[in-house]
C-alpha positions in Angstrom: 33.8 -6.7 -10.5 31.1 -7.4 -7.9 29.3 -4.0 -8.8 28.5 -5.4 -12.3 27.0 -7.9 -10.9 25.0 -6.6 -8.1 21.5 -5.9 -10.5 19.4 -6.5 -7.7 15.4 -6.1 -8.1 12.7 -4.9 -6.0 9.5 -5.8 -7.7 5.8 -5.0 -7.0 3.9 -7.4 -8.6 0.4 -5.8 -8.5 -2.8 -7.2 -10.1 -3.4 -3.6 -11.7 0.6 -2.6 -12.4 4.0 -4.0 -12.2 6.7 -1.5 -10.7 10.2 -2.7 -11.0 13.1 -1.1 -8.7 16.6 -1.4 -9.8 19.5 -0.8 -7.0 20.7 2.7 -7.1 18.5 3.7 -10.1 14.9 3.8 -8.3 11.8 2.9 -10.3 12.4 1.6 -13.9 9.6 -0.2 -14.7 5.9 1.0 -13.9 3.3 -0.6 -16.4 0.2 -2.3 -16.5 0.2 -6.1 -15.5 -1.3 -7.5 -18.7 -0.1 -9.4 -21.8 -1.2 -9.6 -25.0 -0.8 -12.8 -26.8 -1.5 -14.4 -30.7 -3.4 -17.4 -29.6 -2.9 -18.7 -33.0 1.0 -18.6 -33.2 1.6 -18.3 -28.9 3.9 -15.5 -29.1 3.3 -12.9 -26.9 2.3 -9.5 -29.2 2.8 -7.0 -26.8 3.2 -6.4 -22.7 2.3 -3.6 -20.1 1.3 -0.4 -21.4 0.9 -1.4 -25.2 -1.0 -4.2 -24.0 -3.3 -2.3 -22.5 -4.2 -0.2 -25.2 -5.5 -3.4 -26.8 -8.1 -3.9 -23.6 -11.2 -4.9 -25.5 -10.0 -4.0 -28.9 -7.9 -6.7 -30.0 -9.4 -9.3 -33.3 -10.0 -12.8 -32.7 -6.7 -14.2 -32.6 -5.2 -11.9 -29.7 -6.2 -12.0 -26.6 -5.2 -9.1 -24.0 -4.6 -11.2 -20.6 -4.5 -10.5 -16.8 -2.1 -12.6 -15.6 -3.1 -11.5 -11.5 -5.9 -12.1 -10.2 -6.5 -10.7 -6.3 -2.8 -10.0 -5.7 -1.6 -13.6 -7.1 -0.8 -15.7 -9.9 -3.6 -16.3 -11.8 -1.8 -17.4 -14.8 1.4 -19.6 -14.1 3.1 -18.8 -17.9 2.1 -15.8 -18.5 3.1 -14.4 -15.1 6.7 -16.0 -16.0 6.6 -14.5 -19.7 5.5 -10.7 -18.2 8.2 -11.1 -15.6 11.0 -11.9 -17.7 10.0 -9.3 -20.2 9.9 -6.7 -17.1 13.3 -8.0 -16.0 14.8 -7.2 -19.3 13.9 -4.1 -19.4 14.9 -3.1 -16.2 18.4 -4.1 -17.3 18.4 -2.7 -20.7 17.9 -6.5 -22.6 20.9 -7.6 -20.8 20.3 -11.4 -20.6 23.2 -12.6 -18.9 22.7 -11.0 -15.6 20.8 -12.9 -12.8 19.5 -10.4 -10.0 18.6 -11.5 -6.4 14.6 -10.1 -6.5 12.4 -8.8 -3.7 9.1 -9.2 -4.2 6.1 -7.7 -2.4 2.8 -10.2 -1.8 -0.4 -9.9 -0.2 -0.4 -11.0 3.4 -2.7 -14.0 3.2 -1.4 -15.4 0.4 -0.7 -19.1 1.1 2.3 -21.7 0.5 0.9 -22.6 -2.9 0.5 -19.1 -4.0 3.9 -18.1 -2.4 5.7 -21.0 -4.1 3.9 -19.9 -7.3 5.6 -16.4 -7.2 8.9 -17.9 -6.3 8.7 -20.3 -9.5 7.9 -18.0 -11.8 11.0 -15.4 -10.7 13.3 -18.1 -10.7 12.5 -19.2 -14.0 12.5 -15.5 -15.4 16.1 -15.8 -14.2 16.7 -14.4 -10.6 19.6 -16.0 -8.7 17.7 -15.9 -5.4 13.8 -14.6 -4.4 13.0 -13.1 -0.8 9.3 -12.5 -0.4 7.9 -9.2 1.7 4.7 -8.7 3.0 3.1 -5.8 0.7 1.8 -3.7 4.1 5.4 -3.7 5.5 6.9 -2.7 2.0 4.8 0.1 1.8 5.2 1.5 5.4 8.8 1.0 5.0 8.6 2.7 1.3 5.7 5.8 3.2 8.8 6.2 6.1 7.1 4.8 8.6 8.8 4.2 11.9 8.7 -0.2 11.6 11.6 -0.7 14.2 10.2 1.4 17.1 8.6 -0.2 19.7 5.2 1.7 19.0 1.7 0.8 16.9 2.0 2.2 13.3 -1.0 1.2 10.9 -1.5 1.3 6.9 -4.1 0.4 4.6 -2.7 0.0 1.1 -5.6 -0.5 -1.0 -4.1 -1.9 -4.8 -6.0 -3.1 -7.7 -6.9 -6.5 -6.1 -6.4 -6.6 -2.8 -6.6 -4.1 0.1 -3.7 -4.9 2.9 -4.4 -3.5 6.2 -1.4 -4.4 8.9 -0.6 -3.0 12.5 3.4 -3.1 12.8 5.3 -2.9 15.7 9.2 -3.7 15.9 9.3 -4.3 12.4 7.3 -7.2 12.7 3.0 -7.7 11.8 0.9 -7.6 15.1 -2.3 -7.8 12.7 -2.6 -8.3 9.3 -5.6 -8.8 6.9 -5.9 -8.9 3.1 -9.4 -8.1 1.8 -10.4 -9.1 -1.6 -11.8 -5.7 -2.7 -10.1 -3.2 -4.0 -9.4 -1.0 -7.1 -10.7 -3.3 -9.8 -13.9 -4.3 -7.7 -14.6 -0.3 -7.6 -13.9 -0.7 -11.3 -16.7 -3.8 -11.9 -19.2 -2.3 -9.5 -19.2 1.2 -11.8 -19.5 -1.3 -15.1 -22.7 -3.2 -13.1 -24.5 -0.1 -11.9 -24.2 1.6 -15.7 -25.6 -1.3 -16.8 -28.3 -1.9 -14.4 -29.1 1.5 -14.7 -28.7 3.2 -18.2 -28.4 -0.4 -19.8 -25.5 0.7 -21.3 -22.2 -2.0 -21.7 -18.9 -0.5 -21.0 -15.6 -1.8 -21.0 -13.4 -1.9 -18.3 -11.0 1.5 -19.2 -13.9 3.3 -19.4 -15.0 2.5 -15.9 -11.6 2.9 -14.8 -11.8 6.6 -15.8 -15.0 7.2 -14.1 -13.5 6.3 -11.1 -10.6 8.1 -11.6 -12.4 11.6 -12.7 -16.0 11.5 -10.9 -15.3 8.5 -8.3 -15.0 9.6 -4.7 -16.0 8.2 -1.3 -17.6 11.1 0.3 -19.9 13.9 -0.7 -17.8 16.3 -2.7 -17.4 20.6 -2.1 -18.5 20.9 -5.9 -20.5 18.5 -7.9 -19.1 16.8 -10.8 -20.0 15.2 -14.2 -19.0 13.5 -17.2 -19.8 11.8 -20.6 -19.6 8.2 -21.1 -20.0 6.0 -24.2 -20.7 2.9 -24.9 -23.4 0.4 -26.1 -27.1 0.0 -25.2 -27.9 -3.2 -24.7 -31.7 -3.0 -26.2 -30.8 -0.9 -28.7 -27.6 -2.1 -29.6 -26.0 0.8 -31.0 -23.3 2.8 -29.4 -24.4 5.9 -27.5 -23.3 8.5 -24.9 -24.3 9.9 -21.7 -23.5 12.1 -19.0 -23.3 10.8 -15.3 -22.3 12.7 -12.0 -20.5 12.2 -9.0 -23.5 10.7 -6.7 -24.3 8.3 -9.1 -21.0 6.7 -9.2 -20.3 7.6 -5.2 -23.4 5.3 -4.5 -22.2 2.8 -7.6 -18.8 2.5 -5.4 -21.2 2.1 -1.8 -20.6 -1.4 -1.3 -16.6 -2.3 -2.3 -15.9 1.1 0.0 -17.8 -0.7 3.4 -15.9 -3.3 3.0 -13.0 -1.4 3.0 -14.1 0.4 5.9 -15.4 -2.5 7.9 -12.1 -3.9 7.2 -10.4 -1.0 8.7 -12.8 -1.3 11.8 -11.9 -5.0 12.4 -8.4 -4.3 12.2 -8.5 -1.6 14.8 -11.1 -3.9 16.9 -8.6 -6.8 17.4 -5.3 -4.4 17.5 -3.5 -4.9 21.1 -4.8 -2.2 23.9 -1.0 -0.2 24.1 -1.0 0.1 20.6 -4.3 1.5 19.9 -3.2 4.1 21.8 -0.6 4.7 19.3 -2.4 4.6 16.6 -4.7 7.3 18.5 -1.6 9.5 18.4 -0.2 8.7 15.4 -3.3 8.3 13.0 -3.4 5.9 9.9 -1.4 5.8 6.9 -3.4 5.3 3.3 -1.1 4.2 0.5 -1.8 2.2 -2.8 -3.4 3.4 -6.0 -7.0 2.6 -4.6 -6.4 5.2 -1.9 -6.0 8.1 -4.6 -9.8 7.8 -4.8 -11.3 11.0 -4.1 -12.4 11.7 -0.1 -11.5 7.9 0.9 -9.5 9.9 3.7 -12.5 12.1 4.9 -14.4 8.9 4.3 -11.9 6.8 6.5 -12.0 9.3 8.7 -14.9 9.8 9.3 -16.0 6.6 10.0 -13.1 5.8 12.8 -12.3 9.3 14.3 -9.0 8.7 14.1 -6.0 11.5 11.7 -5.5 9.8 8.5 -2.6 10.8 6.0 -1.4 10.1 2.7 1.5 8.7 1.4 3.7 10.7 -0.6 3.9 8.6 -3.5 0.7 5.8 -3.1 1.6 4.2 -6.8 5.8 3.5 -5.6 5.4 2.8 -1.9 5.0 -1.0 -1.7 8.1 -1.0 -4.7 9.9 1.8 -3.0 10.3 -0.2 0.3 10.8 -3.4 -1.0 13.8 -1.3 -3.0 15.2 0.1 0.3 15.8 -3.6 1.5 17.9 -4.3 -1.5 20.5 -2.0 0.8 19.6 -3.6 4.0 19.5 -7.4 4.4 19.9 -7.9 7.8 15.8 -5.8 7.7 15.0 -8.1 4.8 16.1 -11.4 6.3 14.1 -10.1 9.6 11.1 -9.1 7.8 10.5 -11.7 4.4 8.5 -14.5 4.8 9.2 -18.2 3.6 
């Protein structure tokens, strides 16, 4: 009778996406974290990945909302509505059932913010909510080593925040969350185009810049691609063609801060277990870190190996998923 019952959740709750990990089933929710909503009736029109087809394309009366802003709840209700709707789904519309729910947070986040997250889970219907740090998710979702006595560090850069932790004995010797991540790459390529060509465009568009000519270091062969949108003087729609340097130089100044965030990290990390990290080199994770040559970028700027995570989308939600089988880790490692 038990095993009906035991519909337990991981759930990353990402500015950018919302993964959803059901006990023995893996990932079954991966979408976009935005809602669309009919502002003249209230009800909600459409969530995740239909949602964000309507990015900048929806008529007056629907609005296509972000409900996570920089890792946390920006949006109180509509946080509750997407999470509920996610829920659902991950049990197949099942209403009845109320899961315990693991959720992964940025580091820094503080009591309000934490108490914010809790709130809107309970109120989507979970029977209890344990909070996880996002860095220690995703080392325990990359395989990382956590209960060793020994000096592992990840970066996981998401769409808001970028968590950079030193763990040691499954605990956090250093943590820091940095504001800058995906979607500041994502603003910085809508500025420069604008600056630049004067041309306006929307924030898909930018997202596939990044994702198709975007990189962090010099590339082996040079890339290009079109781009339309509006002129701003002329104010008709038109299309260009822009290459990798451009955009490498458009994504300069949210990658130092990435970078100087690494340093400090490694700066204030504990003497034995720099050595470690010497050894053992740092781990990238987080769908930030898919942008092209951050390694070699990360790399070269702190001398130190550098790999990548098998799967950087699923690790925070993967780890959070493997303490749904292991609560004596998750009561060691969640945070009140």
């Amino acid at each position: 009778m038990l095993s009906l019952f035991s519909n337990d959740l991981a759930i990353d709750l990402g500015t950018a996406n919302t993964c959803v990990y059901a006990r023995a089933k893996g990932i079954v929710v991966d979408e976009p974290s935005i809602v669309a909503i009919n502002k003249v009736t209230g009800r909600i029109e459409a969530v995740g990945k239909d949602a964000k087809e309507m990015l900048g394309r929806t008529p007056g009366n629907i609005v296509a909302i972000k409900p996570m802003k920089d890792g946390v709840i920006a949006d109180f209700e509509i946080t509750e509505k997407m999470l509920n709707h996610f829920i659902k789904k991950a049990h197949n519309r099942t209403v009845w059932v109320r899961p315990r729910i693991v959720i992964g947070v940025p580091s820094e986040i503080t009591q309000v913010e934490k108490r914010a997250v809790k709130d809107s889970a309970k109120r989507a219907k979970a029977s209890e909510v344990y909070l996880v740090e996002e860095a220690m998710a995703a080392a325990i979702g990359a395989g990382m080593p956590i209960t060793e006595p020994s000096g592992n560090m990840i970066v996981d850069i998401g769409g808001g925040t970028t968590d950079i932790a030193v763990i040691s004995l499954a605990g956090i010797v250093y943590s820091k969350a940095v504001k800058v991540a995906g979607n500041a790459m994502d603003e910085s390529i809508i500025q420069y185009v604008k600056q630049k060509y004067k041309l306006l465009i929307g924030e898909r568009t930018a997202e596939a810049i990044k994702m198709t000519v975007g990189s962090a270091f010099p590339l082996d062969d040079p890339l290009t691609m079109e781009i339309k949108g509006r002129h701003l003087i002329e104010g008709i729609p038109k299309t260009l063609t822009i290459n990798d340097e451009e955009i490498r130089e458009a994504l300069a100044e949210p990658i130092n801060k990435i970078v100087e965030a690494v340093r400090v990290a490694l700066e204030r990390t504990p003497p034995e277990l720099s050595a470690d990290i010497v050894d053992r080199g740092i781990l990238l994770t987080g769908g930030g870190s898919m942008l092209n040559n951050l390694d070699k970028r990360l790399r070269e700027e702190t001398g130190l190996p550098l790999s990548m995570a098998e799967d950087p989308l699923g690790s925070v939600v993967q780890g959070a998923g493997k303490m749904l089988n292991d609560f004596d880790l998750l009561r060691k490692i969640s945070i009140d």
